[in-house]
C-alpha positions in Angstrom: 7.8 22.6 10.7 9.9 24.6 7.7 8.6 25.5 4.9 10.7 23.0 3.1 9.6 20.4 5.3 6.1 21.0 4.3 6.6 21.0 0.9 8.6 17.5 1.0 5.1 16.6 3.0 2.9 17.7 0.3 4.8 16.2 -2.2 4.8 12.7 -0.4 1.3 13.0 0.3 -0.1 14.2 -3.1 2.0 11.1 -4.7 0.7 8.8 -2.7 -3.0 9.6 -2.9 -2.2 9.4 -6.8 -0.6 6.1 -6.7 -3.5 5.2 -4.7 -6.3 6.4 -6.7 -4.7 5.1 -9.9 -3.7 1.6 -8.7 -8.1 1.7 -8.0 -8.3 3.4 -11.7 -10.4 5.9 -10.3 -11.1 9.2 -11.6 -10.9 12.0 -9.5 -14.0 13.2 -10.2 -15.3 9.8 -8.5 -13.0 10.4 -5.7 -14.2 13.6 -5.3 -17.5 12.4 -5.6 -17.2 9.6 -2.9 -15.5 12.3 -0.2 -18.3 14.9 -1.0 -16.2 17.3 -2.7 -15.8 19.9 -5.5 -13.5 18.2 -7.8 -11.4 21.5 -7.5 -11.3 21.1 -4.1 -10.0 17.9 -4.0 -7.7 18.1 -7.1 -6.3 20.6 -4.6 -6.1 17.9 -2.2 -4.6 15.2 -4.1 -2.1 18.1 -5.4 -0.9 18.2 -1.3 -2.4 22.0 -0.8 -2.7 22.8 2.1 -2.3 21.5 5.5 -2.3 17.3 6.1 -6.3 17.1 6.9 -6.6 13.7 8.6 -10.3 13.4 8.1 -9.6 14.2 4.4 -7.1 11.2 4.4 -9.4 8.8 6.1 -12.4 10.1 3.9 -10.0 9.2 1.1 -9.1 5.9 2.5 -12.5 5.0 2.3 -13.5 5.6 -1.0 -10.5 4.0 -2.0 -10.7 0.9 0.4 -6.6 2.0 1.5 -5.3 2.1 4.7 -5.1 5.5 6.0 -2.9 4.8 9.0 -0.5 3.9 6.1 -1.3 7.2 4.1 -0.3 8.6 7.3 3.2 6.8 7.8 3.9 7.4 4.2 4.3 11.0 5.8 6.6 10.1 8.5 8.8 7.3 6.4 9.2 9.8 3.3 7.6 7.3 0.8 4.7 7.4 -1.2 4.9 3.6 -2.1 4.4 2.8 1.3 0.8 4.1 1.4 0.2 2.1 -1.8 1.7 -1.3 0.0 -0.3 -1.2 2.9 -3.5 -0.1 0.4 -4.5 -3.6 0.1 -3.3 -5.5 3.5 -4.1 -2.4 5.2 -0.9 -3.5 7.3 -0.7 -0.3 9.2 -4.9 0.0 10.8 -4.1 -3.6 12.2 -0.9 -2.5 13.7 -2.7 0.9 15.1 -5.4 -1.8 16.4 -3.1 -3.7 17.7 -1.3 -0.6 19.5 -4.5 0.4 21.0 -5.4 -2.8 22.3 -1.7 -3.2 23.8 -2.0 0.1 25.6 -5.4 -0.9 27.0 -4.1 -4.3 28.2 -0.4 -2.9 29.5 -1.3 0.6 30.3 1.4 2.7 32.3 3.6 -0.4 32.3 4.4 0.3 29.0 6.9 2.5 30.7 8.8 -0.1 32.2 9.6 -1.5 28.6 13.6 -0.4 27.3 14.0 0.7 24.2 16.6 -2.5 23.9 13.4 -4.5 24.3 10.8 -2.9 22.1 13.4 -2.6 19.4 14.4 -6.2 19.7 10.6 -7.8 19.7 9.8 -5.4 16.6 13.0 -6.1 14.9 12.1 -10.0 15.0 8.4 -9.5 14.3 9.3 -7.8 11.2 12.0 -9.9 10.1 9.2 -13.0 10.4 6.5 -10.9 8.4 9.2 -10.5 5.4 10.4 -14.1 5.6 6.5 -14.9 5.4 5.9 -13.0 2.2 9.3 -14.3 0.9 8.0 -17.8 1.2 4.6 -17.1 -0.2 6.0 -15.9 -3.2 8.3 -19.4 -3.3 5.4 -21.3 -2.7 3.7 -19.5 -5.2 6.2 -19.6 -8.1 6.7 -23.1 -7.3 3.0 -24.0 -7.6 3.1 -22.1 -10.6 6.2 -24.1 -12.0 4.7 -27.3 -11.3 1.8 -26.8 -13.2 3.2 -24.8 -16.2 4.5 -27.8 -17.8 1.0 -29.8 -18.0 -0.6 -26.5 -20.3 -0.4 -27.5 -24.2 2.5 -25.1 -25.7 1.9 -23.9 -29.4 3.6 -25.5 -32.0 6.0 -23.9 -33.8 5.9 -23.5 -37.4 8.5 -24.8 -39.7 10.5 -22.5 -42.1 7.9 -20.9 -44.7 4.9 -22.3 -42.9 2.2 -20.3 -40.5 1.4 -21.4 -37.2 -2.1 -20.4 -37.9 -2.8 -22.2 -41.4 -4.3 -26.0 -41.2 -2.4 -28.0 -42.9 -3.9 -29.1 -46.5 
């Protein structure tokens, strides 16, 4: 890896353990804390010095409840907000469960699969996944609708009165 790639790394990483740490509205002296480091050491850290320490990202992971799989990825997809959307689903530790448990159940046939085939079954899969969230947020805007009407609006106030005097 180039220099330049490591910097874009550092960058990536030290952005997402930010967005992360501030969507928890943590400190990072509690961060630090919670891994067991000087808060130098892991300002250094969150600032992407340094090497990619995977134990440092899972440490992290746990004091943040975020998925470190998806820290990881971030990495690899060149996009901090990644790491931050899997923080809460932890989308990316069920799909590396998931992977183990498919290599332990499949072993050295996993060979055998094509490319065609993998790229097809993951191409659906995902496609299902996004039409899932798009219809929980329907359903959810729609529940929302519904009941919106049945809360008691304020009433407006009349030219030259107050909404919030009583009437004499």
């Amino acid at each position: 890896m180039d220099s330049a790639d490591r910097d874009a790394q550092s960058e990536i990483l030290s952005a997402a353990l930010r967005l992360i740490r501030t969507h928890r509205r943590m400190k990072a002296a509690e961060v630090a804390a919670g891994m067991h480091m000087a808060l130098r050491s892991y300002e250094h850290f969150e600032a992407g010095g340094g090497r990619v320490n995977l134990e440092r990202i899972h440490r992290f992971a746990e004091v943040t409840n975020s998925d470190p799989f998806a820290i990881q990825a971030a990495l690899a997809l060149g996009s901090p907000a990644y790491a931050l959307r899997c923080a809460d689903n932890k989308l990316m530790t069920i799909l590396t469960v998931a992977l183990q448990e498919f290599d332990e159940d499949v072993g050295d046939a996993i060979t055998d699969l094509d490319a065609r085939t993998i790229i097809n079954a993951f191409t659906k899969t995902l496609q299902d996944l996004a039409l899932q969230s798009v219809r929980h947020d329907s359903a959810a805007n729609a529940w929302l609708q519904e009941r919106l009407g049945k809360l008691v609006s304020p009433v407006k106030a009349s030219d030259g009165d107050s909404a919030d005097e009583t009437p004499p």
